[in-house]
C-alpha positions, -999 to +999 in steps of 0.1 A: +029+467+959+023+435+936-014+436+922-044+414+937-048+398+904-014+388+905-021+374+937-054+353+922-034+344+889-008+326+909-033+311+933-055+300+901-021+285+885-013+266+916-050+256+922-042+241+882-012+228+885-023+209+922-055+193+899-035+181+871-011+165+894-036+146+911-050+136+876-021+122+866-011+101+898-048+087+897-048+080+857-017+068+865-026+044+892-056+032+881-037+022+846-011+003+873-041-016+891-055-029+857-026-041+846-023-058+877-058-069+877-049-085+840-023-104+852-041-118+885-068-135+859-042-144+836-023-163+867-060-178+878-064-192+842-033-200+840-035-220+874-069-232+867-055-248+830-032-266+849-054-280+872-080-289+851-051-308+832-042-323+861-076-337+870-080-349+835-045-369+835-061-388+870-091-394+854-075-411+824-053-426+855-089-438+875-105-451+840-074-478+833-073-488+869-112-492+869-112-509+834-078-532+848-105-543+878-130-547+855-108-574+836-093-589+866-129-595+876-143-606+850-112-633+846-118-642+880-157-644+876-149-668+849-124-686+864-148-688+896-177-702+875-154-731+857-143-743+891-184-746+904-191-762+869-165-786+873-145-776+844-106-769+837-095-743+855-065-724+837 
């Protein structure tokens, strides 16, 4: 007849072996989930780079259309005032 601390040293062993495993799946996991977490922020900076470098090129695209208005108006504002004056008008 095999001995009841036999009995416990296996149960003990298994109770071991069931914790580490557990341990190592979790360790495991939660090492997986970071690295996923890293490379979610890196793609959001990544996107968020790009669209701030977007918004800056239409800027840049909105400041020489509003300064080409700004000289068309001003030409025509001049031009305007030489016809009222009753000067040449180019």
């Amino acid at each position: 007849m095999p001995q009841p601390a036999l009995h416990t040293l296996c149960a003990l062993a298994g109770v071991l072996a069931g914790y580490s495993a557990a341990t190592l799946y979790h360790r495991r996991r939660a090492r997986v989930q970071a690295l996923h977490d890293r490379l979610i922020r890196a793609g959001d900076a990544r996107h968020t780079d790009a669209l701030r470098a977007r918004l800056a090129a239409h800027r840049a695209e909105g400041d020489v259309v509003t300064a080409a208005t700004d000289l068309v108006d001003a030409a025509y504002a001049r031009l305007a005032r030489n016809a009222q004056e009753g000067g040449p008008t180019p």
